[in-house]
Every structure is written in structure tokens, then in C-alpha cells.
C-alpha positions in Angstrom: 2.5 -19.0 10.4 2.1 -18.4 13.7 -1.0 -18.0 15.9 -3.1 -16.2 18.3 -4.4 -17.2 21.9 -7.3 -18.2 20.2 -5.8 -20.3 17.7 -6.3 -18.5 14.6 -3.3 -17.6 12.5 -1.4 -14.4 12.9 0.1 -13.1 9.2 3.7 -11.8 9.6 4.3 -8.3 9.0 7.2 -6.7 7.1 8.7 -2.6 7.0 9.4 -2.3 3.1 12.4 1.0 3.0 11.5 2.4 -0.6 14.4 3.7 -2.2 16.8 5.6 0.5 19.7 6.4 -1.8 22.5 8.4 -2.6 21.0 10.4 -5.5 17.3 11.0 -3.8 19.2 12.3 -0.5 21.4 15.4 -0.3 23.8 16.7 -2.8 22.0 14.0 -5.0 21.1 14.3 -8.9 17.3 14.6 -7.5 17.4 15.3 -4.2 14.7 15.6 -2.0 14.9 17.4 1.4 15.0 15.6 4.5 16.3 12.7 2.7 19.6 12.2 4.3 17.4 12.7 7.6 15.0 9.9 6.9 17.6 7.9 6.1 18.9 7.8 9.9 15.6 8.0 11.4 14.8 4.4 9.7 18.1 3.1 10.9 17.4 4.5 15.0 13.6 3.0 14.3 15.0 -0.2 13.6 17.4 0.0 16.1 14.6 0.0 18.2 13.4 -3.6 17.0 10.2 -3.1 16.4 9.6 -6.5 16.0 9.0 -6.6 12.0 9.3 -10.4 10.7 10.5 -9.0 7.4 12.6 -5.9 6.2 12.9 -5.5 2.5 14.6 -2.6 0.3 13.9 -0.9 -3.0 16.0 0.9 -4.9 15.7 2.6 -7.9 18.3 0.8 -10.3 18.5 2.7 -14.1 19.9 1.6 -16.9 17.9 3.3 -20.0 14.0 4.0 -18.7 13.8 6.2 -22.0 11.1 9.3 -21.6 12.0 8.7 -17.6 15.2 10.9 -18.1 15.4 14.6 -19.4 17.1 17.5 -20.0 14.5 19.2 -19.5 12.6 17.5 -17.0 9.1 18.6 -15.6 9.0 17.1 -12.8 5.9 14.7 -12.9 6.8 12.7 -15.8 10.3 13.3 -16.4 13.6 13.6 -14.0 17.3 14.5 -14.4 19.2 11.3 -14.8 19.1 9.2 -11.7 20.0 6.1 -9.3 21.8 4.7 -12.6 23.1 1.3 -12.3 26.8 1.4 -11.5 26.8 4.8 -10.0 27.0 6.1 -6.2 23.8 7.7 -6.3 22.1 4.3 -7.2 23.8 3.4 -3.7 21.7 2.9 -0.5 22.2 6.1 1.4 25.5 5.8 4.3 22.6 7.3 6.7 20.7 4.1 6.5 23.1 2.1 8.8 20.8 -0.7 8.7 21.8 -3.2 6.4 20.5 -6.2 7.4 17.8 -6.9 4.5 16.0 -9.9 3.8 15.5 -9.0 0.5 16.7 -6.1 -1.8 14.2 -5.5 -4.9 15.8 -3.3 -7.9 13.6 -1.7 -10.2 13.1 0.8 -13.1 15.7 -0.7 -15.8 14.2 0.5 -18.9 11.6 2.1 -17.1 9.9 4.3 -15.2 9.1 2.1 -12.2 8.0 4.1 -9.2 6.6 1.3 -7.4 8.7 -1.5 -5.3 6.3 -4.2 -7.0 8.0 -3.7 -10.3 11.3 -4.9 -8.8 13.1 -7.9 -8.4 15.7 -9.4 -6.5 18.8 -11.1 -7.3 17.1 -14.5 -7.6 14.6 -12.4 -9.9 12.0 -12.9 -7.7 9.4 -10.2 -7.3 8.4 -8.7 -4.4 4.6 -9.7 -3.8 5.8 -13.2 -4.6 8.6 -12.9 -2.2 6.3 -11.3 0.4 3.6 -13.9 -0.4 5.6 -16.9 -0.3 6.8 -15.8 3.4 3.4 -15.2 4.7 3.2 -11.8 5.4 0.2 -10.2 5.6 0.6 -6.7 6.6 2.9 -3.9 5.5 4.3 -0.7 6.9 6.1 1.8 4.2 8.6 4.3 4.6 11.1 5.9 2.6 11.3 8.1 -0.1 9.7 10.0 -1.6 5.9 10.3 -0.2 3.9 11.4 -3.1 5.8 9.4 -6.0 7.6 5.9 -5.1 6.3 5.6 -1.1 3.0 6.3 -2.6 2.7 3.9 -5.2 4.3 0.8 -3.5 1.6 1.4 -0.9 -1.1 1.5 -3.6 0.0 -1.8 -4.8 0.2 -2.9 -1.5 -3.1 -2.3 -0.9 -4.3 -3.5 -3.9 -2.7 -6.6 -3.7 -4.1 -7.6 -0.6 -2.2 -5.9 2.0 -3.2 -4.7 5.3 -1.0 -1.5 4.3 0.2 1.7 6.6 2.7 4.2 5.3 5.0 5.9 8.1 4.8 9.4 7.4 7.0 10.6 10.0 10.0 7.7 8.1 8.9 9.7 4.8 10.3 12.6 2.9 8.5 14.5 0.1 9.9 16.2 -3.4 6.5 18.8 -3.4 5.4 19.0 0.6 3.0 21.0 0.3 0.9 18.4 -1.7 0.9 16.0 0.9 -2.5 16.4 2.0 -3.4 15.4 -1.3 -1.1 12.5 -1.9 -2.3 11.3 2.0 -6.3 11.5 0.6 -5.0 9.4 -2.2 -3.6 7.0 0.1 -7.0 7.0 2.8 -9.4 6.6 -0.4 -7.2 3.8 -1.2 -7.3 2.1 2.0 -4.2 2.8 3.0 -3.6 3.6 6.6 -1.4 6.8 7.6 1.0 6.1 11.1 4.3 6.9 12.6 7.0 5.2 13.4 5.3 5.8 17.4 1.9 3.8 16.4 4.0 0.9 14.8 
């Protein structure tokens, strides 16, 4: 813990990268655009040291999530077969140079899974517990995609206690033009939208 001029404690803050791989980037089994660009605008931002105390990963990590994977996907509910376990497009993007994690949380095994708080790392730790147990306070998200995995890990976030912000310019979304309505989601929810700028 560390502390302000006027002695009261200071939570840590942490950047949490949701789910910047292979199969949600370009030429991917669900790509979304602008993914492969995200991906290298994360790495320059943290490049940049913007002074996070934590950085933490998600990915997307597939074995059998059952009604998760079609062949005849709509979209909402159900995807083409993706980021399965094993596979190059379950691999963090080569755009996202940064490697230098403190903690990389897998999620979605047998299920759907969109948000980073339903993963677990190696040690099979979750990621509020991780994120508790090292005193941090505030999050910033960023990643992909907006209005399905970016948006619910901030939601949880939030929920759970988090001073939250999502980076929507370190975003990337499968249906743009719903944004506004995934970003009034997000406000109601107390959930601040930034940039990478305001950080």
C-alpha cells in the first residue's frame, strides 16, 4: 500500500488487456476489425510507461464451451469455433509486443466466458482474488472486443468494487455501430469511458 501527502492510502491501479489474440485479430476464425491495430497500439501505450502497478491478460482459452460454438452461428449467442486451446489463434496476437504480464488469466473452457473474472491463472487463481490480494483498487480496460468481452470484464469490475475506466481508443468492436449503446451500458453501470491520453 502506499500513501498520499496526506497520509491516507493510495490503492494500486492495474491495465487488464482482454483477450488480444490471434483468432479475434485479422485473418482470424472471428475476426474483428482493427484488431491487429489495437494490438500495437497497447504495446506503443505501454511503451510509454504509464505507470500501471499491475498488467494482467485474458485470453479466451476453448476446449468444449458446448452451445458457445456453431455452424451456424448468430452472432450474439453463438460463434464459429474459436481461441481453442492448443491452437494459434488461442495465441496472444504477435502485434502485442508486450509480454511482460504479471498475471495471464484463461477462461471459457467449457464455456462461454466473456468476462476476464471467469478466468484463472496457472496457479488457478482468479482474477479478482489476484487483483485483491495485490491491492489494487482501480482498473483501466482495453482490448477486444468492446461490446462483448471488454464490456463485461468492466461490468464485473465495477461490480466488484472497482474504480473501473475502459480505454476506448485501446478497443476494437465486432458491431461499431452499437457502441453508443454498449458505452450507455457501461456509464449506467458506473463505468468510466477514457483514452489511452486521459490515463
Amino acid at each position: 500500500m502506499t500513501y498520499s501527502d496526506f497520509g491516507t492510502p493510495v490503492g494500486k491501479r492495474a491495465l487488464i488487456v482482454v483477450d488480444v489474440q490471434n483468432d479475434f485479430c485479422e485473418d482470424g476464425s472471428l475476426a474483428v476489425a482493427g484488431g491487429a491495430k489495437v494490438a500495437g497500439d497497447i504495446s506503443a501505450y505501454l511503451a510509454g510507461g504509464p505507470g500501471y502497478d499491475l498488467v494482467v491478460a485474458t485470453r479466451d482459452a476453448h476446449v468444449d464451451p458446448g452451445a458457445h460454438f456453431s455452424d451456424t452461428p448468430d452472432f450474439v449467442d453463438s460463434w464459429p469455433p474459436h481461441c481453442v486451446v492448443g491452437t494459434p489463434g488461442q495465441e496472444l496476437h504477435p502485434n502485442l509486443t508486450f509480454r511482460d504480464f504479471d498475471g495471464v488469466f484463461d477462461k471459457g473452457g467449457f464455456e462461454a466466458a466473456y468476462s476476464g473474472f471467469e478466468g484463472s491463472n496457472a496457479e488457478g487463481r482468479g482474477l479478482d482474488e489476484f487483483l485483491a490480494e495485490s491491492g489494487v483498487t482501480d482498473v483501466d480496460v482495453c482490448g477486444i472486443a468492446t461490446d462483448y468481452c471488454v464490456k463485461a470484464t468492466a461490468l464485473d469490475a465495477a461490480m466488484l468494487g472497482y474504480v473501473t475506466t475502459v480505454l476506448t481508443d485501446l478497443t476494437a468492436a465486432v458491431a461499431p455501430d452499437g457502441l453508443d449503446a454498449t458505452y450507455q451500458v457501461l456509464a449506467d453501470s458506473g463505468v468510466a469511458l477514457g483514452t489511452a491520453r486521459d490515463a
